[in-house]
C-alpha positions as CSV (number, residue, x, y, z in Angstrom):
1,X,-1.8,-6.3,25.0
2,X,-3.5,-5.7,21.9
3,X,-7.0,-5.9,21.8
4,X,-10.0,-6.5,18.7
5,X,-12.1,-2.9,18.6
6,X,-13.7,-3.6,15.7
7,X,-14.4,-6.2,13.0
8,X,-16.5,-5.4,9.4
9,X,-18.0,-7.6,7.2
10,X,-17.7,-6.8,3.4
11,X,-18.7,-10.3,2.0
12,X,-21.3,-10.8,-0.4
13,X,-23.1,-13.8,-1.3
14,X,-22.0,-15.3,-4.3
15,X,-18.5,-13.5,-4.2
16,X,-15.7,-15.1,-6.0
17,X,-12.5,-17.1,-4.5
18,X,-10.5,-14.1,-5.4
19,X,-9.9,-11.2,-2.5
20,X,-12.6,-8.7,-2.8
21,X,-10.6,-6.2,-0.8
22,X,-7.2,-4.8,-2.8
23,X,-6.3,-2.2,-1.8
24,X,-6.6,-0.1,2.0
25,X,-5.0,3.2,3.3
26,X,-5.8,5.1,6.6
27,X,-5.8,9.0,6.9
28,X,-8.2,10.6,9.1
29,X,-10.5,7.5,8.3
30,X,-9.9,3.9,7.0
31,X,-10.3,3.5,3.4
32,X,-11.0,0.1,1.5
33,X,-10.6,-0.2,-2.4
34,X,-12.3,-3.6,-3.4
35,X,-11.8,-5.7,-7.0
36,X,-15.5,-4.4,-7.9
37,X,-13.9,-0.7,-8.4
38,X,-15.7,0.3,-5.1
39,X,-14.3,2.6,-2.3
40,X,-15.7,3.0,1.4
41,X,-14.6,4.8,4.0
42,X,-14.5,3.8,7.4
43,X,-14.7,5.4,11.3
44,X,-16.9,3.8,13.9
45,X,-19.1,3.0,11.0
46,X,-19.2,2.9,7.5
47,X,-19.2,7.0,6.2
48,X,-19.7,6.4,2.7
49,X,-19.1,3.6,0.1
50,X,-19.3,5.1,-3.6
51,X,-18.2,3.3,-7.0
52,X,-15.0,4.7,-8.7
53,X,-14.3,2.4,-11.9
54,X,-16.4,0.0,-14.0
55,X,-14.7,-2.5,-16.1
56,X,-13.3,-1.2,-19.5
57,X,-12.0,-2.6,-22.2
58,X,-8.8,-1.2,-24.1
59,X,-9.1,-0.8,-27.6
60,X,-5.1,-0.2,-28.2
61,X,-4.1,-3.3,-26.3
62,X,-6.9,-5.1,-26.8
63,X,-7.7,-5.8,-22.8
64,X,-10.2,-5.5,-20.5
65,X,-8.9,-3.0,-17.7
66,X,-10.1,-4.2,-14.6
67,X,-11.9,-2.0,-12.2
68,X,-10.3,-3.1,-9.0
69,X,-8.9,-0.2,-6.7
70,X,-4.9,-0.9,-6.6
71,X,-4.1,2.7,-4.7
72,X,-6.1,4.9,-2.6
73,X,-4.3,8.3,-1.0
74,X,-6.4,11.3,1.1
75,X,-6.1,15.0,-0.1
76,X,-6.9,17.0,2.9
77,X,-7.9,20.6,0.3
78,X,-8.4,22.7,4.0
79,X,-12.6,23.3,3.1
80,X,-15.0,21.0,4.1
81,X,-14.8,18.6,1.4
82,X,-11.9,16.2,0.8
83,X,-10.2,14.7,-2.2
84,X,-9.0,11.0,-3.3
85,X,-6.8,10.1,-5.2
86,X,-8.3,6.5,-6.5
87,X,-6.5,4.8,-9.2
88,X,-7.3,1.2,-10.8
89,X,-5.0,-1.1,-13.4
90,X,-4.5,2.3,-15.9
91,X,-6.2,5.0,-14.8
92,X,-6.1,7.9,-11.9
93,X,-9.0,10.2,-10.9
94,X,-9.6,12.7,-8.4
95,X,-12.6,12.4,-6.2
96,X,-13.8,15.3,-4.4
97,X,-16.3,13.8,-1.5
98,X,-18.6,16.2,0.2
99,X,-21.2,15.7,3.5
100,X,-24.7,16.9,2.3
101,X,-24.7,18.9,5.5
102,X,-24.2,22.7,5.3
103,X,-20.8,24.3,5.5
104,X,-21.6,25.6,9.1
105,X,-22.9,22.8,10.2
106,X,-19.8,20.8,8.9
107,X,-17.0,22.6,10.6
108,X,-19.0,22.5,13.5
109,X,-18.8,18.8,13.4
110,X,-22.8,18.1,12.8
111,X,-22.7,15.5,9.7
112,X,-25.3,13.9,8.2
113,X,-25.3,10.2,6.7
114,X,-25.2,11.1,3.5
115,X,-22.0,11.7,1.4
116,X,-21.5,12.9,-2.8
117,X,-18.8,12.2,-4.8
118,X,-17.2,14.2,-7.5
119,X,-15.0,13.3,-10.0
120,X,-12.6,16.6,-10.8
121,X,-10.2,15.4,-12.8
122,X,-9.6,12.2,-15.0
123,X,-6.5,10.7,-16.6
124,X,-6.8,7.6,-18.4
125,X,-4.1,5.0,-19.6
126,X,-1.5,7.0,-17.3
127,X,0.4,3.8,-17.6
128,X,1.0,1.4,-19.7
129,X,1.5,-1.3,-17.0
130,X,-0.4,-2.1,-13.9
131,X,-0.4,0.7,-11.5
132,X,1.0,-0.8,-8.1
133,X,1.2,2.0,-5.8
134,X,0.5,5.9,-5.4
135,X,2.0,8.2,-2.6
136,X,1.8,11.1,-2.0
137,X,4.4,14.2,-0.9
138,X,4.7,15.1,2.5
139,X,3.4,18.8,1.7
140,X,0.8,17.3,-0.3
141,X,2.0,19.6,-3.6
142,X,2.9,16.4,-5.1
143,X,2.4,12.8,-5.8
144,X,3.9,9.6,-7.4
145,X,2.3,6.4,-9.7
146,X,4.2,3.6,-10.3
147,X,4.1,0.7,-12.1
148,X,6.7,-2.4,-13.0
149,X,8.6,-0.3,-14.8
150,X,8.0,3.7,-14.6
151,X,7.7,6.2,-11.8
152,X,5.5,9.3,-12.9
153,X,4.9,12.6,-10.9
154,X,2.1,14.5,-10.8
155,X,0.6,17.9,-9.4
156,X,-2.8,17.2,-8.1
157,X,-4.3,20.2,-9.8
158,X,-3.0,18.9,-13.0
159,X,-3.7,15.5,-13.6
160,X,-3.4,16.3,-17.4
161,X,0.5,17.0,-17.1
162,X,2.3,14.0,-15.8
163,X,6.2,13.8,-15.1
164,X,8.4,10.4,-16.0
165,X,10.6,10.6,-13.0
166,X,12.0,7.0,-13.2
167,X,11.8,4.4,-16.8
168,X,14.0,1.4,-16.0
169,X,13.3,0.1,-19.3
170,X,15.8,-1.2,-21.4
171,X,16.5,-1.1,-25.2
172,X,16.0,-4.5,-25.7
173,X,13.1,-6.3,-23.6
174,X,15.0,-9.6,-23.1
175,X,17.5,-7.4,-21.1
176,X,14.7,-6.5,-18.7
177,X,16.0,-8.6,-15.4
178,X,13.9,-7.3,-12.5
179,X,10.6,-4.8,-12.4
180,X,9.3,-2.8,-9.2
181,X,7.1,-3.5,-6.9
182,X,6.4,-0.2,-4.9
183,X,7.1,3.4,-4.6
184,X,6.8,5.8,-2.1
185,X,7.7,9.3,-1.0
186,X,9.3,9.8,2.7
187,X,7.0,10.8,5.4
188,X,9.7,13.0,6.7
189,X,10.9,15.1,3.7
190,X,8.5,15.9,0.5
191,X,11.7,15.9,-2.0
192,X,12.2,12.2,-0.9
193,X,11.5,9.0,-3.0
194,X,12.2,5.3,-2.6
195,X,10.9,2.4,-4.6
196,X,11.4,-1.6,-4.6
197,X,12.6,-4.1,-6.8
198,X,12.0,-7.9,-7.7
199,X,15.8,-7.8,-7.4
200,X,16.1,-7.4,-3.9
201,X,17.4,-3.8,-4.0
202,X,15.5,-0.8,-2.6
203,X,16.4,3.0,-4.2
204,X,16.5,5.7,-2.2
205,X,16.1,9.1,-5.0
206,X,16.3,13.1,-4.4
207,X,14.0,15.0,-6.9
208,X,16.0,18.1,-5.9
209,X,18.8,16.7,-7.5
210,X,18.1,16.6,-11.2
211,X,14.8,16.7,-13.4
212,X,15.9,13.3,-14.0
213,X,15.6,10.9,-10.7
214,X,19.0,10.3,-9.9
215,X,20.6,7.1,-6.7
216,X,20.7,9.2,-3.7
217,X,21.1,5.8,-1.4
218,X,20.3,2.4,-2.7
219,X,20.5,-0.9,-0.2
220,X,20.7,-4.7,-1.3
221,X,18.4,-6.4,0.8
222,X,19.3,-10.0,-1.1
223,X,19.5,-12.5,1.3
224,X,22.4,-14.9,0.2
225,X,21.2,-18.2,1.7
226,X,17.7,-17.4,-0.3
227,X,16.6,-20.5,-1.8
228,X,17.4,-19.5,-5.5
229,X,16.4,-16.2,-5.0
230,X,13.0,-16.6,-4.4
231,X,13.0,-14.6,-1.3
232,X,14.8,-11.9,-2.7
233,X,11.9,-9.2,-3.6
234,X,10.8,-6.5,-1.9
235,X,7.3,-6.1,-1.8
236,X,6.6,-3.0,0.4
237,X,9.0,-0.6,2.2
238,X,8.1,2.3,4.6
239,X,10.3,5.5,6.2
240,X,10.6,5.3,9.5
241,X,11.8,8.3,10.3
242,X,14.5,10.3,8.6
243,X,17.2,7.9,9.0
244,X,15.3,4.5,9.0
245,X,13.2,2.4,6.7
246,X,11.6,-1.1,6.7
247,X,11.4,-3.8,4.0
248,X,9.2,-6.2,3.5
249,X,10.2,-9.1,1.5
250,X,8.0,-13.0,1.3
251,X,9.2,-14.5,4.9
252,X,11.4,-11.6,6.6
253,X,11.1,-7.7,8.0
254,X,14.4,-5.4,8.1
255,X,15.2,-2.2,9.1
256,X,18.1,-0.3,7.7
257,X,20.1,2.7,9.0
258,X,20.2,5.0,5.6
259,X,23.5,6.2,7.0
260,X,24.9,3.0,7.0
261,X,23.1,0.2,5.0
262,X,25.6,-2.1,4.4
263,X,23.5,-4.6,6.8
264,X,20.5,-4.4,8.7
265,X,20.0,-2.9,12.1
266,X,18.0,-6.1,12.7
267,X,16.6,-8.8,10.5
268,X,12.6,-10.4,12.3
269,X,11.7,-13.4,10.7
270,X,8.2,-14.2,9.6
271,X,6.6,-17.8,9.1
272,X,9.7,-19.7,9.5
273,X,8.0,-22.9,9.5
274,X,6.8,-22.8,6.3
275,X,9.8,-21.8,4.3
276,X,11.6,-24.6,6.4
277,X,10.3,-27.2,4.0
278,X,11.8,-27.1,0.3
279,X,7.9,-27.6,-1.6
280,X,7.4,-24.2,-0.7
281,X,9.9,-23.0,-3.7
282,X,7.5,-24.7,-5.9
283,X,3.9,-23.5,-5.0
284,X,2.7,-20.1,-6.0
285,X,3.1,-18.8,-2.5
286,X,6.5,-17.3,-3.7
287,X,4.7,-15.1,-6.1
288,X,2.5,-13.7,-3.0
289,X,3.2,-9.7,-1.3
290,X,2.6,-8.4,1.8
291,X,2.3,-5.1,2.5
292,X,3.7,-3.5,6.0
293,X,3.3,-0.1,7.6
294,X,3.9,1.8,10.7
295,X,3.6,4.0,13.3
296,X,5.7,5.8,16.1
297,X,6.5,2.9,17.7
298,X,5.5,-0.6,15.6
299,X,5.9,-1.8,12.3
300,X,3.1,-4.2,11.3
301,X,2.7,-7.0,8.5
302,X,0.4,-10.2,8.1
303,X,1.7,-13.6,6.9
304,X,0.2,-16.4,5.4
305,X,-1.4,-18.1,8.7
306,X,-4.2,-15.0,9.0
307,X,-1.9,-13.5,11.8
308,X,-0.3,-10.2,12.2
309,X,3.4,-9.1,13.4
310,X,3.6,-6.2,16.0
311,X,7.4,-5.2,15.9
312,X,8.6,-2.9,17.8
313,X,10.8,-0.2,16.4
314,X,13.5,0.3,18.6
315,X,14.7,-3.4,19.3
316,X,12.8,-5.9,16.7
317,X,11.4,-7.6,19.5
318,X,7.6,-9.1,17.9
319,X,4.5,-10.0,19.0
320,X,2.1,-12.2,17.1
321,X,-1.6,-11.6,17.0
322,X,-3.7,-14.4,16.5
323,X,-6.7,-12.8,14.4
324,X,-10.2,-13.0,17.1
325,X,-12.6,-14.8,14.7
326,X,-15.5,-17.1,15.5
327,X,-15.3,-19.2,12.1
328,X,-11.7,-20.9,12.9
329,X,-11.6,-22.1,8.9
330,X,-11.4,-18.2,8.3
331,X,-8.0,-18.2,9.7
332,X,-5.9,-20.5,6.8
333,X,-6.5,-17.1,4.5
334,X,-3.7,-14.7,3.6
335,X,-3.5,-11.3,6.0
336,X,-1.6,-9.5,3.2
337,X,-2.8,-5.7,3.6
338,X,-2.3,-3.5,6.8
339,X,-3.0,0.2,7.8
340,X,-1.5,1.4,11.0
341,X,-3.0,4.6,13.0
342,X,-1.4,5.7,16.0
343,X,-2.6,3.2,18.7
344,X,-2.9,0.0,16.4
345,X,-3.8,-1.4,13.1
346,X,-6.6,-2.5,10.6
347,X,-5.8,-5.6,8.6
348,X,-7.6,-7.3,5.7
349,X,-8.2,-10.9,6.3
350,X,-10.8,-12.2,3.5
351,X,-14.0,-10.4,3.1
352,X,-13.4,-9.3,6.5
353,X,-11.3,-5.7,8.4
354,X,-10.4,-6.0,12.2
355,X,-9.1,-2.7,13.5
356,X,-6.8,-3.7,16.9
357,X,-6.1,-1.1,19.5
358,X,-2.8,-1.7,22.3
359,X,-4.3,-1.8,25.9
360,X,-1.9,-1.9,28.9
């Protein structure tokens, strides 16, 4: 049975219709990147909360470049300290965050409340399109940015050097027919990458294989009887394992054997009421992305109806969890970002995180 363990507040008065929480990641702790270009990081309590962009405006193109956080990833650097990699619209930096405590008395567990951030390294206009993701490499020696339509590698310690591994663009932009949506090294094997398209595909890429990102695997996740196709992107995708990975598109959750993806090892459907009536097509609900995650034993998503999908790994079976919340008009909100640890998740539900734990 899953089970609320905790529930934060990060409203403020006055705050705009739009979600103030982007962006959320867990490693070690729970961290939250917000549209105001803040960060905080989360364990029983809040640890630290610091401010990591300000709005800017771009000269070149002539737009402002929002400060919200689209990306946060943990660099574990074996001291004391830890690293983030933070990135907004354009930009990337790398954010060394260190307890005020002594060094002994940190590696002996004895923190104190108070936490500085460092900015070590800085790389503006990295992209020339909206960053939607970063990942990074299972050995930590590398990560990726992407955006609609590049994939770029980068060595942590050199931020200044960056690597196009993947530029779908065309020669002519009215040839341009679909643009990705996420990227992601594998969890099991640092030379593996896989990204998602609008067009329903996801790519599965060896870097071993040529300076040049080069198909290793790709599967069509199009679903035929799609109501003009509107169903059709991907908007997040996790490894499972070595031999498995998830997709995410706007009403449905797959896994797919990488060994065999010609179809699906099984297909769970999410909010099938709603994409039961034809209006749907015509709202901007079809423009909307989930994220999904998982751990050793679930994969986890939210849907439009504030709930959140338990699936379980091994036989697609679900369980929906009905978000605990005292103000029931809460609940018609979006639960479109998840983080998973190993004995639950945290999900993003308005100005509001719940972490749930599995009991039983």
């Amino acid at each position: 049975m899953w089970k609320k363990k905790n529930k934060w507040d990060l409203g403020q008065s006055g705050s705009t219709d739009k979600d103030s929480i982007c962006s959320m990641a867990f490693k070690e702790h729970l961290y939250i990147g917000k549209e105001d270009g803040t960060v905080l990081a989360y364990s029983e309590d809040l640890l630290y909360s610091f401010k990591a962009y300000d709005l800017k405006f771009d000269y070149l193109e002539s737009c402002d470049v929002l400060e919200r956080i689209t990306s946060i990833e943990r660099l574990n650097t074996g001291g004391v300290a830890h690293n983030l990699i933070v990135a907004n619209e354009r930009n990337i930096k790398i954010i060394e965050m260190r307890n005020s405590e002594g060094t002994k008395n940190t590696t002996q567990g004895i923190l104190s409340n108070v936490y500085t951030s460092t900015v070590l390294k800085e790389f503006n206009n990295v992209h020339s399109y909206m960053i939607n993701s970063l990942s990074l490499s299972r050995d930590c020696q590398f990560f990726i940015s992407s955006d609609y339509l590049v994939v770029n590698l980068w060595r942590p310690e050199r931020l200044d050097v960056g690597y196009t591994l993947l530029d779908i663009r065309p020669k002519r932009g009215d040839e341009l027919v679909y643009v990705i949506n996420v990227a992601k090294f594998s969890s099991h094997d640092s030379n593996i990458f896989g990204y998602s398209t609008t067009a329903g595909d996801v790519i599965i890429n060896d870097i071993r294989l040529s300076s040049k990102s080069e198909t290793v695997q790709s599967i069509n996740c199009k679903d035929i009887a799609s109501h003009d196709g509107a169903l059709k992107s991907i908007s997040d995708i996790s490894f499972v394992d070595t031999n498995h990975i998830c997709t995410r598109n706007l009403n449905s959750v797959s896994l797919f054997d990488l060994r065999n993806t010609k179809t699906e090892v099984y297909k769970v459907d999410i909010c099938e009421k709603m994409f039961k009536t034809p209006d749907v097509y015509d709202t901007e609900a079809v423009y909307e992305k989930f994220k999904l995650c998982n751990n050793d034993k679930h994969i986890f998503t939210g849907d439009f109806e504030g709930r959140v999908y338990a699936i379980d790994i091994k036989d697609g079976r679900r369980d929906i969890i009905d978000l605990e919340n005292e103000n029931i008009e809460e609940l018609v909100e979006k639960t479109k970002l998840v983080a998973c640890k190993n004995d639950g998740f945290f999900c993003a539900h308005g100005d509001s995180v719940y972490e749930y734990s599995y009991e039983g």
